[in-house]
Z-matrix of the N, CA and C atoms (Angstrom, degrees):
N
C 1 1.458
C 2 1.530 1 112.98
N 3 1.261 2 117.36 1 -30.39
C 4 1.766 3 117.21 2 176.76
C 5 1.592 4 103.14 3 -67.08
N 6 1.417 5 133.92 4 -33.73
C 7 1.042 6 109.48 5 178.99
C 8 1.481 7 112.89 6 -123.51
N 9 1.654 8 126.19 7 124.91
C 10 1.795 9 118.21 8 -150.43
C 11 1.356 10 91.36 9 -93.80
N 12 1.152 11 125.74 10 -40.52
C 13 1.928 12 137.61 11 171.15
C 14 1.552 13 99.75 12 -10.58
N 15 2.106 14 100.91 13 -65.42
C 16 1.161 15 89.00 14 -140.68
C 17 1.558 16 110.75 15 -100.93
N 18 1.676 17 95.52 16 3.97
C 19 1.671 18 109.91 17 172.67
C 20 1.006 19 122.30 18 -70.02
N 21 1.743 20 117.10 19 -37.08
C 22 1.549 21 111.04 20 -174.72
C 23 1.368 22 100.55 21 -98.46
N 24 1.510 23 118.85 22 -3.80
C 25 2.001 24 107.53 23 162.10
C 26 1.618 25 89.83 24 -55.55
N 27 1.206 26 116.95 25 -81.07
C 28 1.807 27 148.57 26 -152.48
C 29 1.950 28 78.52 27 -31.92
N 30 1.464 29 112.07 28 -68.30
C 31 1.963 30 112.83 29 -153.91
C 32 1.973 31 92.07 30 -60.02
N 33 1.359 32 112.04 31 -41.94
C 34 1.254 33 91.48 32 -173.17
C 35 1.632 34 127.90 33 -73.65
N 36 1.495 35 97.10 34 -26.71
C 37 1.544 36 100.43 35 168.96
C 38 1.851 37 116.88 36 -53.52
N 39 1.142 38 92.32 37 -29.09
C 40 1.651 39 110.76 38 -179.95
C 41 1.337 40 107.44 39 -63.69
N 42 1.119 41 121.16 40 -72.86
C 43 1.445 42 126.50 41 171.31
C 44 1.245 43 120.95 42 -49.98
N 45 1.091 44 123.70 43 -47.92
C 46 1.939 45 123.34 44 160.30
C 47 1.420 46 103.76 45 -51.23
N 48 1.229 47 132.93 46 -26.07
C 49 1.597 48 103.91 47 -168.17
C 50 1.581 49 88.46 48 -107.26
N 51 1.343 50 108.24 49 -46.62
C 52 1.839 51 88.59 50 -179.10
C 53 2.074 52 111.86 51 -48.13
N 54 1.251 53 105.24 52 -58.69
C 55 1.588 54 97.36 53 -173.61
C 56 1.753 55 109.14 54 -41.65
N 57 1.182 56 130.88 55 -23.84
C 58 1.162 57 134.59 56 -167.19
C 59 1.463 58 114.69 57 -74.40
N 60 1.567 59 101.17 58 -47.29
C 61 1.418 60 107.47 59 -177.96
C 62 1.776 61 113.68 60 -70.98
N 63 1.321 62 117.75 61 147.77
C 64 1.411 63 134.01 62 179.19
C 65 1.543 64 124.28 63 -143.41
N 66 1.129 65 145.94 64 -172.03
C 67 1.139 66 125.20 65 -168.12
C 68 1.893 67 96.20 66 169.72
N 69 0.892 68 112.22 67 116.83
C 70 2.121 69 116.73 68 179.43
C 71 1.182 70 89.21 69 -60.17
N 72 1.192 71 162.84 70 -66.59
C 73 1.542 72 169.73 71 176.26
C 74 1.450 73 106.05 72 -9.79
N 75 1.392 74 109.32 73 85.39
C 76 1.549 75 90.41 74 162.36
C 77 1.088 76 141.50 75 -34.30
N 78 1.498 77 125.55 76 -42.82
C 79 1.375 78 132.98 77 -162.47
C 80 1.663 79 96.50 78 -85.99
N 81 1.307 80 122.72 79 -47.02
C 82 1.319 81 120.69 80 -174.34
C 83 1.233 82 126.31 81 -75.50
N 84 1.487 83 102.77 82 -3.20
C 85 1.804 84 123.21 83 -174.60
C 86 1.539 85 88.97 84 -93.07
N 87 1.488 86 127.18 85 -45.67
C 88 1.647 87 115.33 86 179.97
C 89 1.305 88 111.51 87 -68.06
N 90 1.523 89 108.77 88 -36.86
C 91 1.991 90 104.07 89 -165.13
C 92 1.878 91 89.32 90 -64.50
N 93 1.601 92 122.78 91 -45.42
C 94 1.544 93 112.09 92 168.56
C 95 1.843 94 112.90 93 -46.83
N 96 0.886 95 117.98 94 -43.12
C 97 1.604 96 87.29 95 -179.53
C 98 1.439 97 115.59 96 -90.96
N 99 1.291 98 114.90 97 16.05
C 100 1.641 99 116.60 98 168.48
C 101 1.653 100 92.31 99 -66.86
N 102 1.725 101 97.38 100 -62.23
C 103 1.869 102 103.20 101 173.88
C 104 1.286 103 123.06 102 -38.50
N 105 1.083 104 139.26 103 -38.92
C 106 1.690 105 150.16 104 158.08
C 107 1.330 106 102.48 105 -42.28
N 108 1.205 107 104.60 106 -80.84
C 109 1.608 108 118.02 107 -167.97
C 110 1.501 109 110.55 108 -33.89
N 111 1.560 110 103.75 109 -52.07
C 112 1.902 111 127.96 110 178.12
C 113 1.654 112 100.91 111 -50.70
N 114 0.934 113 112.10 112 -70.26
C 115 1.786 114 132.54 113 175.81
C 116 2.071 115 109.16 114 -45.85
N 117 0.816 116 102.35 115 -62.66
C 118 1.705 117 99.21 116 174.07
C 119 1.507 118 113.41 117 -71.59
N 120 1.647 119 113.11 118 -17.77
C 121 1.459 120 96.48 119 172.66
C 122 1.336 121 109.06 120 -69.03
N 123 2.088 122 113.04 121 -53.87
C 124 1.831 123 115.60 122 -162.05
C 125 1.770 124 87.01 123 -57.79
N 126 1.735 125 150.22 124 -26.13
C 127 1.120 126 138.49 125 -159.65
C 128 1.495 127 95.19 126 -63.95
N 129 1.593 128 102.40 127 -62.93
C 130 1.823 129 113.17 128 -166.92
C 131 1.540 130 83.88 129 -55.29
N 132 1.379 131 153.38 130 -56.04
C 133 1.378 132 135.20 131 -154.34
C 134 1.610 133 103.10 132 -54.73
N 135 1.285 134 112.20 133 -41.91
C 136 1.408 135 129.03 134 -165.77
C 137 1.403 136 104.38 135 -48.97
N 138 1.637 137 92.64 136 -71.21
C 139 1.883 138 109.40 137 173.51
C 140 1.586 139 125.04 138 -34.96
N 141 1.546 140 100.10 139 -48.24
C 142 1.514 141 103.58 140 -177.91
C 143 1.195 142 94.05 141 -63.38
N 144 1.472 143 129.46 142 -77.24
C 145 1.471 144 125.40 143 -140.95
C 146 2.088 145 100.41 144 -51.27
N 147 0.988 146 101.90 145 -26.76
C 148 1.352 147 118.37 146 -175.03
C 149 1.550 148 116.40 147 -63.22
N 150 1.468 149 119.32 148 -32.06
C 151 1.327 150 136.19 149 150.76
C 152 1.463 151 94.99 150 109.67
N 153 1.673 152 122.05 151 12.96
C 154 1.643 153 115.13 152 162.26
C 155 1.673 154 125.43 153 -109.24
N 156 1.362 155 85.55 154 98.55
C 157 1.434 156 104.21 155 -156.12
C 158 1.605 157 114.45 156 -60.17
N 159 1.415 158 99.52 157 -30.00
C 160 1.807 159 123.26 158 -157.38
C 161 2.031 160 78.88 159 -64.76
N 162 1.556 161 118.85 160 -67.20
C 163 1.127 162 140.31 161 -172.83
C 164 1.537 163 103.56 162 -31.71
N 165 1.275 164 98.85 163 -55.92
C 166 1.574 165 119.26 164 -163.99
C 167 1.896 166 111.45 165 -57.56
N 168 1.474 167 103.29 166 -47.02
C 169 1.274 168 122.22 167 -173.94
C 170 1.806 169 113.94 168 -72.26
N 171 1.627 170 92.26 169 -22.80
C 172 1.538 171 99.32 170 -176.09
C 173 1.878 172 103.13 171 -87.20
N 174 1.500 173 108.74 172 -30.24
C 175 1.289 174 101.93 173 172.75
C 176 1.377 175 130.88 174 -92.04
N 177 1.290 176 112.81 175 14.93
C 178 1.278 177 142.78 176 -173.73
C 179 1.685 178 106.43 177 -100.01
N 180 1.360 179 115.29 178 -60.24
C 181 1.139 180 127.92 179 152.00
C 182 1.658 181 144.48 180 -63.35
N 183 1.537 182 116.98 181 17.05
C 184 0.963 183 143.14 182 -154.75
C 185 1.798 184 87.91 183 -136.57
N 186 1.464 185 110.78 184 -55.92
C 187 1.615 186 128.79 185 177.77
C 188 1.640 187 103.79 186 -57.54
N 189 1.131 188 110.38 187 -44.56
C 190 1.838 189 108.75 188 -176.53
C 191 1.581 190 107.06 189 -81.99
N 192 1.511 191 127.00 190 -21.99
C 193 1.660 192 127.20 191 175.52
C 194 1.930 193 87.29 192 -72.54
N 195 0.996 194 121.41 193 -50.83
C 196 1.780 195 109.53 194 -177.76
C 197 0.909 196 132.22 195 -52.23
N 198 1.636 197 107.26 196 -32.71
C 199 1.404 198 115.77 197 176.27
C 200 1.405 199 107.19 198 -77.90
N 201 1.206 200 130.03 199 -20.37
C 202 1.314 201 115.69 200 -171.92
C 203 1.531 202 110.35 201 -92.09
N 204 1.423 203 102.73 202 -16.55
C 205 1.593 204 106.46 203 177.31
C 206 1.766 205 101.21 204 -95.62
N 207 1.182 206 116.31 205 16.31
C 208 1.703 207 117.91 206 172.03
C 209 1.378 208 113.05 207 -94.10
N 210 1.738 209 123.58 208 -161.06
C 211 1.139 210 140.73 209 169.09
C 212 0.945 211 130.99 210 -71.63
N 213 1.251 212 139.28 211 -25.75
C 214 1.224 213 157.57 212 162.11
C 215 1.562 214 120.17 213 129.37
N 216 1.858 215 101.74 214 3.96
C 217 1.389 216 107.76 215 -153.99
C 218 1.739 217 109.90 216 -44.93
N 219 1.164 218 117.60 217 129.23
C 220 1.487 219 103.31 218 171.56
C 221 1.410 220 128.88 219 -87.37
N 222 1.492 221 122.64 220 27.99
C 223 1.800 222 139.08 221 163.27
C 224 1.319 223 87.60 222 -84.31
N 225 1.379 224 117.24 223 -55.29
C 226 1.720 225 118.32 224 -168.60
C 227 1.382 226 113.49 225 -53.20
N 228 1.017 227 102.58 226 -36.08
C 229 1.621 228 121.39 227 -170.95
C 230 1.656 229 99.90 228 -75.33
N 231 0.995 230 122.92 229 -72.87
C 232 1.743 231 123.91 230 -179.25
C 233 1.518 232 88.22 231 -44.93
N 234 0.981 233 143.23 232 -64.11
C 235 1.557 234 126.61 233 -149.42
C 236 1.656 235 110.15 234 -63.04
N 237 1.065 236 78.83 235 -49.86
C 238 1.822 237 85.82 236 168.48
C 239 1.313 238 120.05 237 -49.57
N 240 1.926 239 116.43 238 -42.87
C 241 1.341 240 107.27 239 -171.95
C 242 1.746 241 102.91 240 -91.24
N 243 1.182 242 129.09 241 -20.58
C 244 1.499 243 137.35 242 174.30
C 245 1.832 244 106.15 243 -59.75
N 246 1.699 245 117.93 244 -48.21
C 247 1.116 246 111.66 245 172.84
C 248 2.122 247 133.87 246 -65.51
N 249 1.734 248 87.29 247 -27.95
C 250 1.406 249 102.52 248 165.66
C 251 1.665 250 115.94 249 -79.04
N 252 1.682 251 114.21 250 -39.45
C 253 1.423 252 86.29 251 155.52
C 254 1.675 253 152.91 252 -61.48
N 255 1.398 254 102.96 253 -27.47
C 256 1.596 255 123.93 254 172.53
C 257 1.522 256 96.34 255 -67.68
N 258 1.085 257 143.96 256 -51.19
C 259 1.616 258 147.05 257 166.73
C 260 1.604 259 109.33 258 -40.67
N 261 1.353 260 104.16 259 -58.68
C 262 1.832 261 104.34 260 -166.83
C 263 1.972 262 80.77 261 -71.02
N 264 0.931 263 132.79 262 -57.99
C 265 1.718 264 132.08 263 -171.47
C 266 1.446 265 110.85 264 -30.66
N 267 1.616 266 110.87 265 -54.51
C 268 0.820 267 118.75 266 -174.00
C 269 1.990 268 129.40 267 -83.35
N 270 1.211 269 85.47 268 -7.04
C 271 1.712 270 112.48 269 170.32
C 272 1.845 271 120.41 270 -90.44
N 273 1.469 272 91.44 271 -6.49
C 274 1.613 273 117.57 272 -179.26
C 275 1.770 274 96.02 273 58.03
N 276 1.474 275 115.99 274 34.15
C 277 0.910 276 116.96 275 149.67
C 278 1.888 277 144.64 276 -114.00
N 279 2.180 278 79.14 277 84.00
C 280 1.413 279 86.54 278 -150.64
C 281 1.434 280 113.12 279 -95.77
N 282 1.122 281 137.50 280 42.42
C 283 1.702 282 137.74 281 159.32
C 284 1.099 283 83.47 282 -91.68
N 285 1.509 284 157.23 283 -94.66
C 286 1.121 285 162.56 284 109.62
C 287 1.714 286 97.55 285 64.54
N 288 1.120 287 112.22 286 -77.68
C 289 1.553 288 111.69 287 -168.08
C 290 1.861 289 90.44 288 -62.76
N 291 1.033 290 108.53 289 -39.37
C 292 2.086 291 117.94 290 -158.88
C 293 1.991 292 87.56 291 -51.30
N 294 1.435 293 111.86 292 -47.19
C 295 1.674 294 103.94 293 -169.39
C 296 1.147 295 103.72 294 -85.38
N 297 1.591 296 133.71 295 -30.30
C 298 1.790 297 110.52 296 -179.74
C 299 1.559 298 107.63 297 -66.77
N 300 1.296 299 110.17 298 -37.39
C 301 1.588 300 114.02 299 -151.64
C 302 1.916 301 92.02 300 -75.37
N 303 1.187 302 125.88 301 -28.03
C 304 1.496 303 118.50 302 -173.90
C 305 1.691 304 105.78 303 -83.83
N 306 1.597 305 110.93 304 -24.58
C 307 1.273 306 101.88 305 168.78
C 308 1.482 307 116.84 306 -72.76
N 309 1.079 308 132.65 307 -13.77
C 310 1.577 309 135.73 308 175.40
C 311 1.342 310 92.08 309 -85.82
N 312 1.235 311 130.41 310 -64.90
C 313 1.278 312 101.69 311 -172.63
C 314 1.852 313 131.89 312 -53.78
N 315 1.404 314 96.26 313 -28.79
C 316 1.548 315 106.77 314 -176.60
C 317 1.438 316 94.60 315 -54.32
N 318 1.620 317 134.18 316 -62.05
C 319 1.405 318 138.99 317 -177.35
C 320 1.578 319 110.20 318 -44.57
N 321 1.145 320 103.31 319 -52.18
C 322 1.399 321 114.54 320 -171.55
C 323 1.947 322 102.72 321 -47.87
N 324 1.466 323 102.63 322 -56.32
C 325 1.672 324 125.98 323 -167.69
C 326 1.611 325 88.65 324 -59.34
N 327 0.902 326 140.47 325 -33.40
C 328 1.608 327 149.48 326 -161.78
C 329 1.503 328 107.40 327 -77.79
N 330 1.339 329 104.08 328 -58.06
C 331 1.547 330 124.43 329 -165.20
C 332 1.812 331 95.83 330 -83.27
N 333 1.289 332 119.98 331 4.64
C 334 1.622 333 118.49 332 -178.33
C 335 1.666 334 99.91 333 47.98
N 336 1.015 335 142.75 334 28.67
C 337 1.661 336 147.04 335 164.60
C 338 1.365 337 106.92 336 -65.83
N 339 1.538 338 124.24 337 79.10
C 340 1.677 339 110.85 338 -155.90
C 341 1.791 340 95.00 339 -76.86
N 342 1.421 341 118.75 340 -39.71
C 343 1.180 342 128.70 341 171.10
C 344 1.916 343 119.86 342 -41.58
N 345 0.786 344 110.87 343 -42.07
C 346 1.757 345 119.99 344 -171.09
C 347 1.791 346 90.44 345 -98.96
N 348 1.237 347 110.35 346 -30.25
C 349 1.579 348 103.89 347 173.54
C 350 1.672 349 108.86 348 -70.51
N 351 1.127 350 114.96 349 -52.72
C 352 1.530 351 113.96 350 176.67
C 353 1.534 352 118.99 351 -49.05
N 354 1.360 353 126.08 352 -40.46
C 355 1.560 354 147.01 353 161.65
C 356 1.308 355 82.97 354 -53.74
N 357 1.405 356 134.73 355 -92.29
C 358 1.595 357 116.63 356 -148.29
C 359 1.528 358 123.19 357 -47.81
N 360 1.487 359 101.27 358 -54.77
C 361 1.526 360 127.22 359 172.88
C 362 1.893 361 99.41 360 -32.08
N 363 1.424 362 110.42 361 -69.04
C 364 1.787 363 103.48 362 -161.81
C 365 1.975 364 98.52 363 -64.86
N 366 1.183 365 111.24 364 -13.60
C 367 1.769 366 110.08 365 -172.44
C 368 1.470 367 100.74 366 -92.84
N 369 1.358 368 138.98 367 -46.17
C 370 1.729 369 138.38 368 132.56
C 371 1.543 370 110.70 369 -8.14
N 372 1.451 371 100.04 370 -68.99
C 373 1.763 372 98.57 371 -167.08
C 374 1.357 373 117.22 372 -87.44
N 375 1.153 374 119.28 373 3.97
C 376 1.679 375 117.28 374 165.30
C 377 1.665 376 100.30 375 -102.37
N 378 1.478 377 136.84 376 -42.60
C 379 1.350 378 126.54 377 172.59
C 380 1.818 379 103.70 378 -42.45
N 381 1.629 380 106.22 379 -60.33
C 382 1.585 381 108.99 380 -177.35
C 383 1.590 382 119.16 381 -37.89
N 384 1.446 383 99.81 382 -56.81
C 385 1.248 384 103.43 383 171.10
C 386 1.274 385 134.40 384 -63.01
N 387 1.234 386 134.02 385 -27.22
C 388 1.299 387 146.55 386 -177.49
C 389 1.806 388 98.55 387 -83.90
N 390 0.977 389 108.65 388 -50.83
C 391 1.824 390 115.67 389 151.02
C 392 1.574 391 114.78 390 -27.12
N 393 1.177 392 111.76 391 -48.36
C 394 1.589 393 112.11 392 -172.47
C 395 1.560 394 125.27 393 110.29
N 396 1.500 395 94.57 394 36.77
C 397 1.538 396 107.39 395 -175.03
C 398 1.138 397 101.17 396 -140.42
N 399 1.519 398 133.48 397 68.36
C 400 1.281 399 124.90 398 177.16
C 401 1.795 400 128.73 399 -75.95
N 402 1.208 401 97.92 400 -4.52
C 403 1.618 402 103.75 401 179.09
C 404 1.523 403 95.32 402 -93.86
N 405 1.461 404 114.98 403 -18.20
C 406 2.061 405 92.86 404 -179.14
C 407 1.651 406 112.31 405 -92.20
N 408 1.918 407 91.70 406 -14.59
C 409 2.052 408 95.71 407 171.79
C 410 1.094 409 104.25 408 -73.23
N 411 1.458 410 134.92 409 -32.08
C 412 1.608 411 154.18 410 -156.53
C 413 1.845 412 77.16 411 -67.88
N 414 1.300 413 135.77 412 -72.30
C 415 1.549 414 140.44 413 -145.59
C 416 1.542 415 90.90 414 -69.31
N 417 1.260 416 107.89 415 -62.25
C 418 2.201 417 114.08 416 178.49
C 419 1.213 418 117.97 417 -26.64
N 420 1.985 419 100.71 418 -60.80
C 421 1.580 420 98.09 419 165.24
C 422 1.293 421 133.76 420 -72.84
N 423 1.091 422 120.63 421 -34.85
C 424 1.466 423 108.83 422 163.11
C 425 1.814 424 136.89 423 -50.95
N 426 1.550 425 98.88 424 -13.45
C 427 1.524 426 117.39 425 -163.77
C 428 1.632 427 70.35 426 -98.35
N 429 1.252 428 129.97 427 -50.09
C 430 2.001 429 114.28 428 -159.86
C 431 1.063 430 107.89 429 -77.04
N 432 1.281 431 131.18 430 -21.25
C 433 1.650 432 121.12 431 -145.06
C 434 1.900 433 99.45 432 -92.73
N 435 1.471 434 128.05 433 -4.32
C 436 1.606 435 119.96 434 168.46
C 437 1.881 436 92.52 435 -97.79
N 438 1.349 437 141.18 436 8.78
C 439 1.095 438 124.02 437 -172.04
C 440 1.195 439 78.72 438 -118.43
N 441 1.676 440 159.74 439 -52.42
C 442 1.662 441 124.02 440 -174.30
C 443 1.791 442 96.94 441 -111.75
N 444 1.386 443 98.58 442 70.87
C 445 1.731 444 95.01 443 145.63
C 446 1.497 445 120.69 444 -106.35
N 447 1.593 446 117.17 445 20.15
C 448 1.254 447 94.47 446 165.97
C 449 1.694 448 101.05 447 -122.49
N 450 1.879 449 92.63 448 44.75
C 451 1.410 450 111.27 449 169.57
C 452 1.419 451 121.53 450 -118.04
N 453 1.571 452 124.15 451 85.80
C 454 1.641 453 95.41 452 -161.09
C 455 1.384 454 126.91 453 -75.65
N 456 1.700 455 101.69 454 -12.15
C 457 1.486 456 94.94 455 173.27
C 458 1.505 457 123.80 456 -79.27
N 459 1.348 458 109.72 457 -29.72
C 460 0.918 459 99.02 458 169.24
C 461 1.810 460 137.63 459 -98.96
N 462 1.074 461 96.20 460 -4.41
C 463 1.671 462 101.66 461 145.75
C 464 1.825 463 121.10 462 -52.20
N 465 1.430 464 89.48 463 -42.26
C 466 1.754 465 85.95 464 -160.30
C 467 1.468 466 76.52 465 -73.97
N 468 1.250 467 163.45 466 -23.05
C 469 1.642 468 153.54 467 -160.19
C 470 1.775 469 87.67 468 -80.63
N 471 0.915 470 101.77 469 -85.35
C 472 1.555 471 109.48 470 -179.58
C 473 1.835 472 116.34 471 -35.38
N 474 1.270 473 105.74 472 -38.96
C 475 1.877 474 106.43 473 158.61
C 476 1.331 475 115.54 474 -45.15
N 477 1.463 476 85.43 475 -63.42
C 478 1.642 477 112.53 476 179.28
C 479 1.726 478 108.48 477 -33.87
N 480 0.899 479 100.35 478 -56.75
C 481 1.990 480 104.68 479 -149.80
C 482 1.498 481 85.40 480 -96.48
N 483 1.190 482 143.01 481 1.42
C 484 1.486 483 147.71 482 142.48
C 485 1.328 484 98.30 483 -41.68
N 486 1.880 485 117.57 484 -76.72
C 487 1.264 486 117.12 485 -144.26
C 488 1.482 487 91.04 486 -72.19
N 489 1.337 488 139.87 487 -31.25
C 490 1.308 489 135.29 488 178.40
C 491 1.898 490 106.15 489 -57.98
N 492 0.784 491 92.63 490 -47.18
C 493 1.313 492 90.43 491 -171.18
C 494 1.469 493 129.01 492 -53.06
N 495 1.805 494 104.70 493 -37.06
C 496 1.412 495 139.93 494 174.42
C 497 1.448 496 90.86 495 -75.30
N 498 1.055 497 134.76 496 -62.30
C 499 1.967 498 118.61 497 -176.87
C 500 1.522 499 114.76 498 -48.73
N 501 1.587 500 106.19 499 -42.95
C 502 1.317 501 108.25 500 -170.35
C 503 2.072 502 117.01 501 -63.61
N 504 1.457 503 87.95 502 -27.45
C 505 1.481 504 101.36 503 175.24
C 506 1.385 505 114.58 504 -87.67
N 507 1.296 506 99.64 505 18.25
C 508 1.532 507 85.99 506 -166.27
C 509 1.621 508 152.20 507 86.97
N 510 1.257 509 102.15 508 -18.31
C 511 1.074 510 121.11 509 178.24
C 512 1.514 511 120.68 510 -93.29
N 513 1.320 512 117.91 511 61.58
C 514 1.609 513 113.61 512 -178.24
C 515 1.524 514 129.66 513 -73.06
N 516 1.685 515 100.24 514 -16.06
C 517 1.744 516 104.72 515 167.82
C 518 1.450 517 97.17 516 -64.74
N 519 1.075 518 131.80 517 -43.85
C 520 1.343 519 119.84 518 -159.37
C 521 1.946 520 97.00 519 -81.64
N 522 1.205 521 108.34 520 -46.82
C 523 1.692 522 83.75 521 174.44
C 524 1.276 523 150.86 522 -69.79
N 525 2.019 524 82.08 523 -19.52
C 526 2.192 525 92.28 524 160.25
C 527 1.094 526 97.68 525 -33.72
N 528 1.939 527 119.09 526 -76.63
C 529 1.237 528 120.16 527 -129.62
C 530 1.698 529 92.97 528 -72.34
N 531 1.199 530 134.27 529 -48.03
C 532 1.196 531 115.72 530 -176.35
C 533 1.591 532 120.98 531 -62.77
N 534 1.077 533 108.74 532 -12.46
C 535 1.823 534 101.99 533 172.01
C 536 1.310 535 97.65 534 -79.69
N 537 1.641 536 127.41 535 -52.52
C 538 1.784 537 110.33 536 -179.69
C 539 1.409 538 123.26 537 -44.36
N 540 1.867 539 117.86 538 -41.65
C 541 1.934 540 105.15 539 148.85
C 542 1.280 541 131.76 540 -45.48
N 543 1.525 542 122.02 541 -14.53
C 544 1.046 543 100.28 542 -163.88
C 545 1.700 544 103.23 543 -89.07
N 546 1.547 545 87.60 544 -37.03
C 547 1.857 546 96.30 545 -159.78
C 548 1.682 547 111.81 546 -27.86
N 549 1.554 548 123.83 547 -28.81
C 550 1.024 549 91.27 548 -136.19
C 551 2.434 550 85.25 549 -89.31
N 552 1.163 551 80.01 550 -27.24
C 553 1.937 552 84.79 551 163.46
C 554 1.256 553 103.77 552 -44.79
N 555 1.371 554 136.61 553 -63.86
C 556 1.060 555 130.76 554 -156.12
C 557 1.628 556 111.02 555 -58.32
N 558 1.011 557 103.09 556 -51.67
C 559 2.026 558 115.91 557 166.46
C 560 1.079 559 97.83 558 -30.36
N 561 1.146 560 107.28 559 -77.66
C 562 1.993 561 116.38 560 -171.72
C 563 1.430 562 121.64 561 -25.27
N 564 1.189 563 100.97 562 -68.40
C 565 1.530 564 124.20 563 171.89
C 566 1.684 565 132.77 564 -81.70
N 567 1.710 566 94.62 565 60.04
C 568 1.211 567 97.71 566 -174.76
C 569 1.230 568 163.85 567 -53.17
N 570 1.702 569 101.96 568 22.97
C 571 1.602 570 109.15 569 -143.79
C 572 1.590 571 103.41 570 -95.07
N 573 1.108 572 110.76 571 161.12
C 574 2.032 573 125.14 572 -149.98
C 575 1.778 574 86.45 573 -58.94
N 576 1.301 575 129.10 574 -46.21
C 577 1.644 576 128.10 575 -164.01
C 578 0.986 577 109.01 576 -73.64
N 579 1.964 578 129.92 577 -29.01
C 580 1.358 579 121.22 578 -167.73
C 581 1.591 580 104.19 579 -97.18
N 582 1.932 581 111.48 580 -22.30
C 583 1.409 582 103.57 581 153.47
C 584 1.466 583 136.87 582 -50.03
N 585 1.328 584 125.75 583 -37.62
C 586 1.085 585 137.27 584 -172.45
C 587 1.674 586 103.20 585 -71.10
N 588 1.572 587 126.18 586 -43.99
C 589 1.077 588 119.16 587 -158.96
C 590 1.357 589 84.69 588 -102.72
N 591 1.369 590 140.58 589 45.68
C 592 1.344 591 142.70 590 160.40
C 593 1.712 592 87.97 591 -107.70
N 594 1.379 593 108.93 592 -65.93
C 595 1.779 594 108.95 593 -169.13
C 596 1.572 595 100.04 594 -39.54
N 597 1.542 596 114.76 595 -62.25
C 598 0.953 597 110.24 596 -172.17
C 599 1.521 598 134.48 597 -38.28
């Protein structure tokens, strides 16, 4: 994510070599479009963070025709629905993001993936919240934030959308004190986006 140049080279190289590959094998021709499906989601991740959404939605939707022509794997499946939630989130279309992002997590909770569960969980509880339910994102994050601490960026996101969450409810004694824990993460992790939502 620090550098977008070389992410959406990296997702498209991905997608050029998966579309390429084929195979007469039924079974090995579906486990290949699980690979498609995998490959056009990190692309649409690429696109969004990139701020071309139109792009994003088409490779997003290109990722869910693969999955349906795949195996059924259900990792394939959460990625797909984890990348369409960060899309509807980021489209501020978040009831929408609130049902993909809980179906990845439901898979995720299934597959015991506490790691890919913690990722879904903080992308669940910021759609929820941004929805207008900040005391049920308030419970999400608290359930994610011991499954990616040996994530610091994305802990400090999930800190982050804590203290948002605690303003939105009202509760700003309680988010001073949790923004004064945060500061000193935020130092750490210097990058231009997590500065800004430090000022903020």
């Amino acid at each position: 994510y620090d550098n977008l140049h070389k992410m959406l080279h990296t997702a498209r190289l991905a997608v050029d070599i998966a579309v390429r590959l084929s195979s007469e094998d039924t079974a090995e021709d579906q486990r290949l479009s699980d690979l498609r499906a995998t490959c056009y989601t990190q692309l649409s991740h690429a696109l969004r963070v990139s701020g071309d959404f139109k792009a994003a939605e088409e490779a997003a939707s290109t990722a869910n025709a693969c999955l349906h022509r795949g195996t059924g794997n259900p990792m394939a499946r959460a990625l797909v629905y984890e990348c369409l939630g960060a899309l509807r989130t980021a489209q501020f279309r978040f009831h929408e993001a609130v049902h993909v992002c809980a179906a990845a997590v439901e898979v995720y909770r299934a597959l015991g993936r506490a790691d890919a569960l913690g990722r879904a969980l903080v992308g669940q509880a910021i759609a929820v919240g941004e929805s207008g339910a900040p005391e049920e994102a308030l419970e999400l994050l608290f359930e994610s934030i011991p499954k990616v601490e040996g994530n610091p960026q994305l802990t400090l996101v999930a800190c982050h959308a804590v203290v948002r969450c605690l303003i939105d409810a009202g509760r700003v004694d309680e988010a001073a004190c949790r923004w004064i824990e945060l500061r000193t993460l935020y130092a750490r992790l210097a990058e231009p986006k997590l500065q800004i939502w430090a000022a903020w």
